[in-house]
N, CA and C atoms of all chains as a GROMACS GRO file, in nm:
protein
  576
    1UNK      N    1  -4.510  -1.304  19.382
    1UNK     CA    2  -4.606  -1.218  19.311
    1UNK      C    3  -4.531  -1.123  19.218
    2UNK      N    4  -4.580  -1.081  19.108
    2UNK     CA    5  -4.508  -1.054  19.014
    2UNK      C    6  -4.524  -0.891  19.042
    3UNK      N    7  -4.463  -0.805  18.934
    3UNK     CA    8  -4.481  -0.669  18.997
    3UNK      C    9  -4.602  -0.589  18.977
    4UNK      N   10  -4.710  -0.630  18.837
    4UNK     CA   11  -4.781  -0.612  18.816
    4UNK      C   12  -4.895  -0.641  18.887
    5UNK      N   13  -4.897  -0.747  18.933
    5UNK     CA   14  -5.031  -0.861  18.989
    5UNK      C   15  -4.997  -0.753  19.128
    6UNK      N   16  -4.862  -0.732  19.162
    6UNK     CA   17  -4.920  -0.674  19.329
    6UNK      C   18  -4.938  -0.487  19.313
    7UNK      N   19  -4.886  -0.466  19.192
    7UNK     CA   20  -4.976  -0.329  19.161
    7UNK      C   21  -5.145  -0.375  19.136
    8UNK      N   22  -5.173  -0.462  19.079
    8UNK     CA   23  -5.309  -0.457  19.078
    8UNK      C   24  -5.360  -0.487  19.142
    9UNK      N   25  -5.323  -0.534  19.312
    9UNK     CA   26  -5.367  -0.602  19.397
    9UNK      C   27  -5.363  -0.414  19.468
   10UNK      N   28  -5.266  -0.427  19.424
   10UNK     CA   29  -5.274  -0.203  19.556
   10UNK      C   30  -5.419  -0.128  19.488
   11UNK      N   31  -5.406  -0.158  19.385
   11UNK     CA   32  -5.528  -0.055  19.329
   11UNK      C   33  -5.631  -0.138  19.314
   12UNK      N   34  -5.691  -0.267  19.313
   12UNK     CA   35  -5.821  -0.300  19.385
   12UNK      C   36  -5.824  -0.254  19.542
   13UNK      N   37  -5.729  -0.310  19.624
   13UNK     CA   38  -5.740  -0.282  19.714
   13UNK      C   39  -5.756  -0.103  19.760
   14UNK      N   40  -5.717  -0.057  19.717
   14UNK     CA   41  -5.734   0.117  19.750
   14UNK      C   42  -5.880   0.167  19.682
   15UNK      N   43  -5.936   0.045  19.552
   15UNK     CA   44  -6.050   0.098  19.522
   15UNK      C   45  -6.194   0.062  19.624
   16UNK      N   46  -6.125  -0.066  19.702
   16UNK     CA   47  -6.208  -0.088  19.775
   16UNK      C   48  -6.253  -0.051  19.893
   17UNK      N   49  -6.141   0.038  19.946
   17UNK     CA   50  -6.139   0.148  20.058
   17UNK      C   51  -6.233   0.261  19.993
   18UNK      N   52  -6.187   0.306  19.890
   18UNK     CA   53  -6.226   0.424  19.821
   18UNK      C   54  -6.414   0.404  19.872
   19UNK      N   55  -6.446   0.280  19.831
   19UNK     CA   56  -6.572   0.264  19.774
   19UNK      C   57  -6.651   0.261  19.879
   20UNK      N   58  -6.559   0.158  20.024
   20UNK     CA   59  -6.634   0.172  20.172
   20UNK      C   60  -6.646   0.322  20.194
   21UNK      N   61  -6.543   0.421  20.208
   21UNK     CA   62  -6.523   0.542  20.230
   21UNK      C   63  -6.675   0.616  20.180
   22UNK      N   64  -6.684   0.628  20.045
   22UNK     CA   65  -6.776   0.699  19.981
   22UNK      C   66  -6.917   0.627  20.030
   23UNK      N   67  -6.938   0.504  20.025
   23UNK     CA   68  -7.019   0.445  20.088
   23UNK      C   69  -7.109   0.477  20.211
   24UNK      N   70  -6.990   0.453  20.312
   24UNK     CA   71  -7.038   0.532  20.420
   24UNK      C   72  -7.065   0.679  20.442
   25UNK      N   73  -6.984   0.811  20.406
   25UNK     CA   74  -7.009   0.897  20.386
   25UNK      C   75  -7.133   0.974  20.358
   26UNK      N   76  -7.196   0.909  20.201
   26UNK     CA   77  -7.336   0.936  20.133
   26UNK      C   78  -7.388   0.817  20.126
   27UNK      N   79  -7.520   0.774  20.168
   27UNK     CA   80  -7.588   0.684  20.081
   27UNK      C   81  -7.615   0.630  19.961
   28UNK      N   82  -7.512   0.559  19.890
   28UNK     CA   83  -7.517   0.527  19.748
   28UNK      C   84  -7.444   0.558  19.681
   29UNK      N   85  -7.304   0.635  19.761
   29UNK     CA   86  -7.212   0.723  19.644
   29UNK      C   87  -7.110   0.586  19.623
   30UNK      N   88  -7.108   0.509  19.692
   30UNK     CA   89  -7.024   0.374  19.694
   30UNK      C   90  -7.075   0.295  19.571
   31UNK      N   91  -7.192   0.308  19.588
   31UNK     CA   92  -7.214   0.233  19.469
   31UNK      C   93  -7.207   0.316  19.336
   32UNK      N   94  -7.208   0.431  19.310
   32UNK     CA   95  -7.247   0.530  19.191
   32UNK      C   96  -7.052   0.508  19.149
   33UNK      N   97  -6.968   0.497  19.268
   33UNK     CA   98  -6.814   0.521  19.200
   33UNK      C   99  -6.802   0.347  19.171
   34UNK      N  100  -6.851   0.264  19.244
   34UNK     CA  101  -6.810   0.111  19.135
   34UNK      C  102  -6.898   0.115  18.997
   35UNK      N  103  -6.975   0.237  18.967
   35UNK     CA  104  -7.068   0.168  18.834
   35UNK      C  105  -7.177   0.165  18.839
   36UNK      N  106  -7.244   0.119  18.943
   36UNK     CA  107  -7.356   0.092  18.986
   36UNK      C  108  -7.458   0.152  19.028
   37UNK      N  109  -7.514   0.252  18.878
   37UNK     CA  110  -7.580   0.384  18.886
   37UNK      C  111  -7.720   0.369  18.931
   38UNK      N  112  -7.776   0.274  18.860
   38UNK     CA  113  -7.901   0.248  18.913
   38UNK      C  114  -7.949   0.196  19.062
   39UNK      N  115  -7.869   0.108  19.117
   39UNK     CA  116  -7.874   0.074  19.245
   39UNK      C  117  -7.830   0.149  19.338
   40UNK      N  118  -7.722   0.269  19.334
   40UNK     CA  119  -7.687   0.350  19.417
   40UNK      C  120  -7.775   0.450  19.401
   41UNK      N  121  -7.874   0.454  19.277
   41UNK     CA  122  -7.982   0.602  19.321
   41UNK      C  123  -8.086   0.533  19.397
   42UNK      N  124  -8.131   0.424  19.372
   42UNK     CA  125  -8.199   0.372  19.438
   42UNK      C  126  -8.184   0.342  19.612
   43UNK      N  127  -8.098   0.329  19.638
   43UNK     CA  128  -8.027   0.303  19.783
   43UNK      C  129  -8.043   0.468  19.801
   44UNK      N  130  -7.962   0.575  19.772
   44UNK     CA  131  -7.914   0.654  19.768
   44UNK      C  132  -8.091   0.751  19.834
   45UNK      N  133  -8.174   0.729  19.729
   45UNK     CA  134  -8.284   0.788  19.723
   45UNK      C  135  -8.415   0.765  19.853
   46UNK      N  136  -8.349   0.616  19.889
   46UNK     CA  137  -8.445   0.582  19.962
   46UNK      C  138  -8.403   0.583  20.118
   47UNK      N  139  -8.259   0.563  20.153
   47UNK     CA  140  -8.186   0.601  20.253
   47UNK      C  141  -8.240   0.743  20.319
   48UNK      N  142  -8.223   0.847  20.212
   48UNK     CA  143  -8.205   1.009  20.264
   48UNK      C  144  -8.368   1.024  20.255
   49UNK      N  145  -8.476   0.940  20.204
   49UNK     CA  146  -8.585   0.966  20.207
   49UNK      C  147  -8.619   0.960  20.388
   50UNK      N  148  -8.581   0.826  20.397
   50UNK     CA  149  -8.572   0.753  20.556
   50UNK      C  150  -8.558   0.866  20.663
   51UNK      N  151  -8.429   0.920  20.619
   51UNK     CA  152  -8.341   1.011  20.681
   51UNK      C  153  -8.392   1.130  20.722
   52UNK      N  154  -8.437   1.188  20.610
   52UNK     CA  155  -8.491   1.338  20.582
   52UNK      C  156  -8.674   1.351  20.625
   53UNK      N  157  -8.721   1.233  20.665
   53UNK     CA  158  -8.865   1.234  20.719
   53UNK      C  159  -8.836   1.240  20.846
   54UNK      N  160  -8.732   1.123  20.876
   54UNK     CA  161  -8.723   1.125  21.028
   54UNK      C  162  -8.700   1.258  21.089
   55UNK      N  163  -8.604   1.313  21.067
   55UNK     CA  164  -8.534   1.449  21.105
   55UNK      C  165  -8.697   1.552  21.080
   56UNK      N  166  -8.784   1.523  21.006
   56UNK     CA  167  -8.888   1.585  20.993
   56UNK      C  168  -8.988   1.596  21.094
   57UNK      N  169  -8.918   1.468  21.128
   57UNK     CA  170  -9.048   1.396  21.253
   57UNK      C  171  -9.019   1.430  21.362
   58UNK      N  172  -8.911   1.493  21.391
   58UNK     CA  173  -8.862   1.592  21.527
   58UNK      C  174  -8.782   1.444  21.595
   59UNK      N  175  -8.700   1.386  21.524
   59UNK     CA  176  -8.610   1.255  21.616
   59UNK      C  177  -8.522   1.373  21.638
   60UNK      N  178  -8.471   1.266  21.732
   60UNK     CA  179  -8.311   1.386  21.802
   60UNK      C  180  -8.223   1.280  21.737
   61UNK      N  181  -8.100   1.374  21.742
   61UNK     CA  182  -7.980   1.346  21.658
   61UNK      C  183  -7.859   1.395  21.782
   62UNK      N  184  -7.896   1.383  21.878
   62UNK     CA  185  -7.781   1.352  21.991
   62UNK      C  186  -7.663   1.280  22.030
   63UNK      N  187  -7.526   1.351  21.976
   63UNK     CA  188  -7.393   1.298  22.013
   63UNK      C  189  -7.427   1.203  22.118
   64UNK      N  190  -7.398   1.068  22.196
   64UNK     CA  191  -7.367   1.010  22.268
   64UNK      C  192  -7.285   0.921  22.272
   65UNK      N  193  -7.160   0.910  22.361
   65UNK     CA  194  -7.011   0.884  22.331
   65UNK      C  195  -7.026   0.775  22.486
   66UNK      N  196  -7.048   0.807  22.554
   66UNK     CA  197  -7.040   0.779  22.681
   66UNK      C  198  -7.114   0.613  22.697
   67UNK      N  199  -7.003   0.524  22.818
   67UNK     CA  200  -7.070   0.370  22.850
   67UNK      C  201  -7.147   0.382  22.913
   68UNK      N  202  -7.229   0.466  23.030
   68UNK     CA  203  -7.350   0.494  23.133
   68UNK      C  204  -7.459   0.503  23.078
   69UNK      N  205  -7.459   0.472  22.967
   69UNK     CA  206  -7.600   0.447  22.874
   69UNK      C  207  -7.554   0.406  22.782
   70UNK      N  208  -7.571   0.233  22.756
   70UNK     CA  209  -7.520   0.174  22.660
   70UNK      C  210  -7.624   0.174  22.554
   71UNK      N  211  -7.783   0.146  22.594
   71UNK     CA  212  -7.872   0.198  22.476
   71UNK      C  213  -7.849   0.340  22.367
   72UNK      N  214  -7.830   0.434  22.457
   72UNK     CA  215  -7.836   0.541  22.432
   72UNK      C  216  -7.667   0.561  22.294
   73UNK      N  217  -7.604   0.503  22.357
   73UNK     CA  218  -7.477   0.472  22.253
   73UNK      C  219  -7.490   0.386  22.162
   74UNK      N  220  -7.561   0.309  22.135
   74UNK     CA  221  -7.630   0.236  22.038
   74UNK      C  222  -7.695   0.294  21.948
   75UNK      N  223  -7.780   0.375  22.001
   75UNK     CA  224  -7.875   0.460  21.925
   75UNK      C  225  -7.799   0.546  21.839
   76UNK      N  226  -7.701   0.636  21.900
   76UNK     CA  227  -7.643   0.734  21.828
   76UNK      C  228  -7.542   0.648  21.722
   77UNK      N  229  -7.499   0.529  21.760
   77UNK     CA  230  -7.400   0.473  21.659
   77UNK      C  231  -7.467   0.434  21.562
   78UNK      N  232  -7.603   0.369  21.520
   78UNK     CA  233  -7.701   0.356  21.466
   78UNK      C  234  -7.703   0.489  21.357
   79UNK      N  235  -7.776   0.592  21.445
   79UNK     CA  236  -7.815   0.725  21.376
   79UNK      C  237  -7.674   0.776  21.253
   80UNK      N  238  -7.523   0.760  21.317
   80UNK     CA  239  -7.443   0.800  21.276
   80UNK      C  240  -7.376   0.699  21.147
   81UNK      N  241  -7.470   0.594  21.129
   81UNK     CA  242  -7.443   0.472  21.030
   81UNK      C  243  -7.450   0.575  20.885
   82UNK      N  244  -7.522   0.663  20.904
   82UNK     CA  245  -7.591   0.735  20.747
   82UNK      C  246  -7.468   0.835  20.752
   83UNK      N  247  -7.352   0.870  20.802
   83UNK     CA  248  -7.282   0.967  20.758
   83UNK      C  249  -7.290   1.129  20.743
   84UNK      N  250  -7.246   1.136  20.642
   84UNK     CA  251  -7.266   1.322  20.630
   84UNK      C  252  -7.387   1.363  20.646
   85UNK      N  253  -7.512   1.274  20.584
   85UNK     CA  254  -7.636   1.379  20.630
   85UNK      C  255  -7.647   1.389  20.782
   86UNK      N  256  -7.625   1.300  20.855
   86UNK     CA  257  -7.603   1.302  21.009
   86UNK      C  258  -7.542   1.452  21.076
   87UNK      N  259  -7.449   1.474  21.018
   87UNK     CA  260  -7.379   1.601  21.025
   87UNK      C  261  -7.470   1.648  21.014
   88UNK      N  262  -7.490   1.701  20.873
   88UNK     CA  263  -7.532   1.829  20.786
   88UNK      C  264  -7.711   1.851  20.860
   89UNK      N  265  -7.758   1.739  20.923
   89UNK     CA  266  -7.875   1.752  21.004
   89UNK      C  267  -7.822   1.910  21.147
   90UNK      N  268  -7.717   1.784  21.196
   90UNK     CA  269  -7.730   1.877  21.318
   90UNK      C  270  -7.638   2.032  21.321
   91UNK      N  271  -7.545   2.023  21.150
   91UNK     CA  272  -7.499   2.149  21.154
   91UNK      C  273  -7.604   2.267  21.104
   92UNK      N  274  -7.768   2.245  21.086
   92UNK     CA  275  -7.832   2.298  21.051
   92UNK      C  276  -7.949   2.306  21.178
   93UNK      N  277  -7.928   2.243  21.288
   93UNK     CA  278  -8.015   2.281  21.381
   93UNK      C  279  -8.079   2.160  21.446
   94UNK      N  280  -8.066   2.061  21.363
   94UNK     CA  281  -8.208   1.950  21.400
   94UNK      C  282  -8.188   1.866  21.516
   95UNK      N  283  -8.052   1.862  21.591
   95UNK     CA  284  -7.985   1.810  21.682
   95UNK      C  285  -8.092   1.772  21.785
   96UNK      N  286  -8.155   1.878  21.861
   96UNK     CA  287  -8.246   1.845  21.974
   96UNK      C  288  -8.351   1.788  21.941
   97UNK      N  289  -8.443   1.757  21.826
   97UNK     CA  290  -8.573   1.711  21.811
   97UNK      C  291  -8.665   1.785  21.903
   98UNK      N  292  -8.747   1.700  21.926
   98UNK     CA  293  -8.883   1.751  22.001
   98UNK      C  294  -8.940   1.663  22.082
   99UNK      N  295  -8.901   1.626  22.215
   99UNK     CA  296  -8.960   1.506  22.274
   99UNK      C  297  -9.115   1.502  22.275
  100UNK      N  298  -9.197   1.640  22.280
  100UNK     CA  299  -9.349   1.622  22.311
  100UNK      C  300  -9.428   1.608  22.217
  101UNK      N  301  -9.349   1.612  22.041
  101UNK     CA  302  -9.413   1.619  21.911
  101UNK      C  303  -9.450   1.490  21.937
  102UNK      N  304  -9.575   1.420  21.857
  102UNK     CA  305  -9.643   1.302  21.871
  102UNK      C  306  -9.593   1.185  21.743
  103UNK      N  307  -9.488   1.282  21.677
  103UNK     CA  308  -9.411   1.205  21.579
  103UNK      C  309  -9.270   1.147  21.622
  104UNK      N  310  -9.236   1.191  21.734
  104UNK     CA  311  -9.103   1.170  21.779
  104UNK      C  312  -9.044   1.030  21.827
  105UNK      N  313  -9.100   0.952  21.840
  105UNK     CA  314  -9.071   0.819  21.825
  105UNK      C  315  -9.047   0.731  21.698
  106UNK      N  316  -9.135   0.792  21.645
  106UNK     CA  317  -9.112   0.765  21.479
  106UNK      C  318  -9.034   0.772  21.444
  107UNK      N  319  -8.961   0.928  21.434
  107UNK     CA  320  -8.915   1.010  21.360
  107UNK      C  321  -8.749   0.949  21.444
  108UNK      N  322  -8.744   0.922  21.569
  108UNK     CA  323  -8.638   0.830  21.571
  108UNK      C  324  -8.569   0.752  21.517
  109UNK      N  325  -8.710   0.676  21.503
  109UNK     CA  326  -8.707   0.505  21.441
  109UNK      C  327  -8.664   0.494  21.312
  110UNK      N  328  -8.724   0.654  21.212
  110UNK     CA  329  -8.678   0.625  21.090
  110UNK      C  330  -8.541   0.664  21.068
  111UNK      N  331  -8.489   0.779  21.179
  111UNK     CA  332  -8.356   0.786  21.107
  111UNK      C  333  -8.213   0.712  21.165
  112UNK      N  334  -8.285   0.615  21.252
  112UNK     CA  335  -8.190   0.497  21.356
  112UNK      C  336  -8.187   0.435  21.215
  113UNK      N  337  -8.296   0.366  21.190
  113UNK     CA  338  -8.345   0.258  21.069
  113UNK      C  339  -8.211   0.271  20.908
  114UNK      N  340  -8.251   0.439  20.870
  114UNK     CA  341  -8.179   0.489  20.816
  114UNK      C  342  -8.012   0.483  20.856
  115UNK      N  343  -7.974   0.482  20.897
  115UNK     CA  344  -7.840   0.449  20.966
  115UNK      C  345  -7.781   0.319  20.966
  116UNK      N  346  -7.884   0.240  21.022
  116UNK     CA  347  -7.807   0.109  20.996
  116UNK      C  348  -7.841   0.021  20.869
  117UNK      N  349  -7.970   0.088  20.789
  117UNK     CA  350  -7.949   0.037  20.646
  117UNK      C  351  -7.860   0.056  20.565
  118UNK      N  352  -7.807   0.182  20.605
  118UNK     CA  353  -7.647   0.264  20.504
  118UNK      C  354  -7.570   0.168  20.558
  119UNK      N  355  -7.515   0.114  20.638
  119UNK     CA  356  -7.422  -0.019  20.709
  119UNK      C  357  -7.442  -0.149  20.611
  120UNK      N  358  -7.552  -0.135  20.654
  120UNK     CA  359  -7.570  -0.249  20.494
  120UNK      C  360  -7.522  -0.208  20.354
  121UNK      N  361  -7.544  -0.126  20.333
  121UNK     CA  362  -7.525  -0.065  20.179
  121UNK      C  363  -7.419  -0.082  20.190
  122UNK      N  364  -7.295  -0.010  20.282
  122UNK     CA  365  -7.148  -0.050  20.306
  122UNK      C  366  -7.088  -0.156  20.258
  123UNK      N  367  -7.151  -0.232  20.333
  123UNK     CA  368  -7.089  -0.381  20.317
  123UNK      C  369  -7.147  -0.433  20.171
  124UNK      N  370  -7.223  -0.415  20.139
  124UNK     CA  371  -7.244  -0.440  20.010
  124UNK      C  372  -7.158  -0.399  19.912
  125UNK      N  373  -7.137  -0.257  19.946
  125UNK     CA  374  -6.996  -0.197  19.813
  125UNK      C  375  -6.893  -0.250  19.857
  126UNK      N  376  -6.854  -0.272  19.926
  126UNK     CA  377  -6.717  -0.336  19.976
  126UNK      C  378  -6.727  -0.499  19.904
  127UNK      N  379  -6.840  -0.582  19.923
  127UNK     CA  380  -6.853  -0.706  19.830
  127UNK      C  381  -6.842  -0.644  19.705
  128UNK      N  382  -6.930  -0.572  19.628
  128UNK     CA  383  -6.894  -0.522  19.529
  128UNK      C  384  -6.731  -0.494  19.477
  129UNK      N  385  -6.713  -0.393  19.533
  129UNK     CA  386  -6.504  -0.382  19.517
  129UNK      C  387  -6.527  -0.482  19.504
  130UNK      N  388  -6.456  -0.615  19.619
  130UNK     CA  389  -6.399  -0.705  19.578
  130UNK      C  390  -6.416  -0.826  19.452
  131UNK      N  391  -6.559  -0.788  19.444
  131UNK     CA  392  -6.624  -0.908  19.352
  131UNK      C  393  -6.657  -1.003  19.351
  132UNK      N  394  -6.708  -0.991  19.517
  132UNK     CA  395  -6.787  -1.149  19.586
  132UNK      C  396  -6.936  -1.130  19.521
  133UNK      N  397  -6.982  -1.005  19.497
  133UNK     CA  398  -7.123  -0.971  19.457
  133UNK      C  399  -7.106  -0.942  19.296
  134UNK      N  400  -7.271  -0.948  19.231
  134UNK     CA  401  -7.232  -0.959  19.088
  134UNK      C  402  -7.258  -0.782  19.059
  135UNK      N  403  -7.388  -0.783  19.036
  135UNK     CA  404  -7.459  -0.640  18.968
  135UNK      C  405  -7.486  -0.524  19.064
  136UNK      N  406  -9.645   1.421  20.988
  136UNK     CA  407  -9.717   1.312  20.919
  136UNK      C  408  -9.778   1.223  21.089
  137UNK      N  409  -9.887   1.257  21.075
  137UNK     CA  410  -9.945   1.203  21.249
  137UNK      C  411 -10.033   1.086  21.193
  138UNK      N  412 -10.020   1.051  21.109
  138UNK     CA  413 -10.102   0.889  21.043
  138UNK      C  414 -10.017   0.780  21.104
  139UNK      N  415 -10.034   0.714  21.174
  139UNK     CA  416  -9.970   0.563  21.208
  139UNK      C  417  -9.982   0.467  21.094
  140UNK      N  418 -10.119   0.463  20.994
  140UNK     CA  419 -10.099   0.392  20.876
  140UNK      C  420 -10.007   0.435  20.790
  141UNK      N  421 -10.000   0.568  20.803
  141UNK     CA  422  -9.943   0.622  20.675
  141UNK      C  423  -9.829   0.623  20.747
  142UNK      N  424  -9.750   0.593  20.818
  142UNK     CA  425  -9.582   0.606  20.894
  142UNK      C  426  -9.587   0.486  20.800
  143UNK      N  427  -9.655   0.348  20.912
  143UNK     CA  428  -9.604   0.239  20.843
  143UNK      C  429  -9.593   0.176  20.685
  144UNK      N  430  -9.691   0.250  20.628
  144UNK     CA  431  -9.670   0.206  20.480
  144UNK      C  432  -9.539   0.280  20.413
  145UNK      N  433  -9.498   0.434  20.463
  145UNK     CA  434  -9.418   0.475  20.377
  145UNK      C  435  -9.259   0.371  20.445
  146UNK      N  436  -9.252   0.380  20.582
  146UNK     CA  437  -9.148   0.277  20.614
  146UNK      C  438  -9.125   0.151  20.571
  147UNK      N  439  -9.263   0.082  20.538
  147UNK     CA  440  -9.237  -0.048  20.479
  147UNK      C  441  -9.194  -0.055  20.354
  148UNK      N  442  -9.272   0.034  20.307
  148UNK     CA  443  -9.217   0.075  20.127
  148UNK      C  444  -9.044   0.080  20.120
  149UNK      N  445  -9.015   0.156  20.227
  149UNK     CA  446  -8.832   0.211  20.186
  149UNK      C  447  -8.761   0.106  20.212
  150UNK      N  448  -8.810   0.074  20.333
  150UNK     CA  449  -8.704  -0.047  20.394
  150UNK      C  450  -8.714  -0.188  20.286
  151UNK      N  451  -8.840  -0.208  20.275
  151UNK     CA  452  -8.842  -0.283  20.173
  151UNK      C  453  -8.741  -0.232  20.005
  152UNK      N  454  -8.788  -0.148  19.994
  152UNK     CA  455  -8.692  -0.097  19.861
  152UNK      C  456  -8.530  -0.137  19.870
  153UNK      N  457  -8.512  -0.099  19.956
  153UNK     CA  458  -8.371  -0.115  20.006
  153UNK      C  459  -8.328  -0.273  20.002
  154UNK      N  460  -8.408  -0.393  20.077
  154UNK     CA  461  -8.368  -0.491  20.085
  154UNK      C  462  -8.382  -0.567  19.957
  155UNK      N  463  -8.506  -0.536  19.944
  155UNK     CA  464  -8.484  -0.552  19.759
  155UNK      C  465  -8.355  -0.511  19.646
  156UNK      N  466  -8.361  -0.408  19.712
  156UNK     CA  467  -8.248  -0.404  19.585
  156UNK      C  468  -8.058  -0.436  19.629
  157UNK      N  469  -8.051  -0.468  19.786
  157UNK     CA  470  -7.978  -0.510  19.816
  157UNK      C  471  -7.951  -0.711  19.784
  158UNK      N  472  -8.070  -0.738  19.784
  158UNK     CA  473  -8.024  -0.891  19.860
  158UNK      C  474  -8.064  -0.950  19.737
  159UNK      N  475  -8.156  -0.876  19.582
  159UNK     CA  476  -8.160  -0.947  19.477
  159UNK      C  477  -8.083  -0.893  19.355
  160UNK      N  478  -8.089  -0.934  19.281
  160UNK     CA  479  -7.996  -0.932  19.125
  160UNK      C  480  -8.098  -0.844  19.034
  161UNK      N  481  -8.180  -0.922  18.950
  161UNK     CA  482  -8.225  -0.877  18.886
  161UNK      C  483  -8.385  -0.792  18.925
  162UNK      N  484  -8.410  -0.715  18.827
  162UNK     CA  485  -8.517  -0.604  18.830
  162UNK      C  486  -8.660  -0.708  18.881
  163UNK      N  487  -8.676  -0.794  18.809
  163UNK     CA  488  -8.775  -0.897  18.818
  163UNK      C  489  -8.820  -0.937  18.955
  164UNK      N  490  -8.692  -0.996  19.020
  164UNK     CA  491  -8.643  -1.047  19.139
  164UNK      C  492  -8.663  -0.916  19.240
  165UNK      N  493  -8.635  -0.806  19.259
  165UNK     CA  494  -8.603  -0.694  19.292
  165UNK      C  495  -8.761  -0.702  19.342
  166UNK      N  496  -8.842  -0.649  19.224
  166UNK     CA  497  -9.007  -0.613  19.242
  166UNK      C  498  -9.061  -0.724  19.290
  167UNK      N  499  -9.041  -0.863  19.308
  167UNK     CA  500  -9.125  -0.957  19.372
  167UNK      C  501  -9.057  -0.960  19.513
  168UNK      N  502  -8.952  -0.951  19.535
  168UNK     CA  503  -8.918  -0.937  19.665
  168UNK      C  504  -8.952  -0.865  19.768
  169UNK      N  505  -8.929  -0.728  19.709
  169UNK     CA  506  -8.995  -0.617  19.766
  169UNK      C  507  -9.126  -0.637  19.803
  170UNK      N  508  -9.214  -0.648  19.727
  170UNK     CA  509  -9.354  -0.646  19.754
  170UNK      C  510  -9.393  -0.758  19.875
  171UNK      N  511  -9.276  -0.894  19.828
  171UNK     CA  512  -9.330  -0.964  19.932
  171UNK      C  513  -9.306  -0.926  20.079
  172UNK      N  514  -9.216  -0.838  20.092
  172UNK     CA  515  -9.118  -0.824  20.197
  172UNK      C  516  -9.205  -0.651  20.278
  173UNK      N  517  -9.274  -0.643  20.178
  173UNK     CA  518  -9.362  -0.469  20.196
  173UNK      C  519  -9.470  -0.537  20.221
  174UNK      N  520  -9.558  -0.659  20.222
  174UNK     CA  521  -9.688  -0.720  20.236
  174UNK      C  522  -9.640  -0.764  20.408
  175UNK      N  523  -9.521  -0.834  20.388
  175UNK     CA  524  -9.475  -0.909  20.565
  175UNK      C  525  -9.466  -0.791  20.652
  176UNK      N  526  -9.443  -0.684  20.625
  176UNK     CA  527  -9.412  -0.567  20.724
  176UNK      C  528  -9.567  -0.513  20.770
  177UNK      N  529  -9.626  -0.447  20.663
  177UNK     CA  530  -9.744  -0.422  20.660
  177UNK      C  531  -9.858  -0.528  20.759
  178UNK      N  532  -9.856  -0.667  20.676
  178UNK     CA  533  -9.985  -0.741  20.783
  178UNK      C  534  -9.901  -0.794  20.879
  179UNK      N  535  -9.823  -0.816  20.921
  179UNK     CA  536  -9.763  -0.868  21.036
  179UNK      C  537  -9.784  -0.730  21.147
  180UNK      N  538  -9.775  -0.629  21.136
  180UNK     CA  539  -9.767  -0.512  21.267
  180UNK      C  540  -9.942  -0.470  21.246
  181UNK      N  541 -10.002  -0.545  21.146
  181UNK     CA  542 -10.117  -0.518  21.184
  181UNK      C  543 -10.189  -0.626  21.299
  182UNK      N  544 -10.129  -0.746  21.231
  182UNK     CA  545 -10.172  -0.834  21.313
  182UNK      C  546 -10.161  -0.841  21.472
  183UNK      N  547 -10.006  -0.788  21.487
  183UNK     CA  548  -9.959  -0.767  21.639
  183UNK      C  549 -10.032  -0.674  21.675
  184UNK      N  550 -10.070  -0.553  21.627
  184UNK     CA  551 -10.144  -0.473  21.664
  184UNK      C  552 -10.284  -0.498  21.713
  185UNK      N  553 -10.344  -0.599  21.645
  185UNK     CA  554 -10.498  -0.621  21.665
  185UNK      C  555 -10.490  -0.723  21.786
  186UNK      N  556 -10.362  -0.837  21.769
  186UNK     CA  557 -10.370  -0.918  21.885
  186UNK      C  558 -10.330  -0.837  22.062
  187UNK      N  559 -10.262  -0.744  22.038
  187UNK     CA  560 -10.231  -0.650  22.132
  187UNK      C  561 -10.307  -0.550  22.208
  188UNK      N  562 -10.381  -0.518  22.106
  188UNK     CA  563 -10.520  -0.441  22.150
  188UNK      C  564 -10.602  -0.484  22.268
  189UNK      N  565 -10.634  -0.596  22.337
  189UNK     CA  566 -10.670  -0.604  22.459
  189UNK      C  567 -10.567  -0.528  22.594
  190UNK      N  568 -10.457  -0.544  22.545
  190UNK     CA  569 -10.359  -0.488  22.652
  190UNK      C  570 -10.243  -0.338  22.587
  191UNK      N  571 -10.353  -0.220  22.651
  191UNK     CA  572 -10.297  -0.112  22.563
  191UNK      C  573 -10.194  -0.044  22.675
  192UNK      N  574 -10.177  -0.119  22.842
  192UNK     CA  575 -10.078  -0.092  22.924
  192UNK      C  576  -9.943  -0.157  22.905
   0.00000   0.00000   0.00000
């Protein structure tokens, strides 16, 4: 490999970290740094819509780390698919939800949902970087 | 938002948005997908719903 071709092989490759990174982080920022302005507001817009109802809807946003509830670690790995708003939810309070609100199953569902659609989006910018995907 | 219609339409709408604009190319493609994919969400949990309705335990 020549010296160029494996410099340009370091800097796709570091752009394609870059892009999972941002990806996961925000909803859509993966796609907004490959180019892809319109589809990352769109992702972007409809993710934190997901996100920001659920958390509305009194879901809990509960750390769970632990194997003695493997659902329950599912759930949170799920919830934690969406990144920083995940944080910025529970560094603002929303952590406990409301088990007796009549939205709270919902309000689960949408921001589990939300979580593992950003996983998708992921993997999508990461096809993107590489250039298995077109637009 | 205590509407069960109105949960499921705004969920079908997003999730649909999303797969739409993930799994097609163009804008064209995008809006027929979606819709079809926002129609399957929509009458399908209605349907389960109505067939379910004898057994609400």
């Amino acid at each position: 490999m020549s010296e160029t071709s494996a410099a340009s092989a370091a800097r796709d490759s570091s752009r394609t970290v870059a892009a999972g990174l941002m990806a996961w982080v925000w909803p859509g920022l993966g796609h907004l740094f490959l180019a892809r302005r319109g589809k990352g507001l769109v992702l972007m817009g409809s993710i934190l819509a997901l996100f920001v109802m659920g958390v509305l809807m009194d879901s809990r946003l509960q750390l769970h780390l632990g194997i003695e509830d493997p659902l329950a670690l599912l759930f949170s790995a799920a919830q934690m698919g969406i990144g920083a708003p995940y944080v910025l939810a529970r560094l603002l309070g929303y952590e406990a939800g409301l088990v007796t609100s009549p939205t709270y199953e919902y309000g689960n569902t949408f921001t589990a949902v939300a979580g593992l659609l950003n996983i998708l989006v992921l993997l999508d910018a990461l096809d993107t970087a590489r250039g298995v995907r077109g637009k | 938002m205590r509407s069960h219609l109105l949960n499921l339409v705004v969920f079908s709408g997003l999730v649909s948005t999303v797969f739409a604009t993930l799994l097609r190319e163009t804008t064209r493609e995008r809006l027929r997908f979606g819709l079809m994919a926002f129609a399957a969400f929509v009458l399908s949990t209605l349907v389960i719903g109505w067939l379910t309705n004898p057994f609400p335990r």
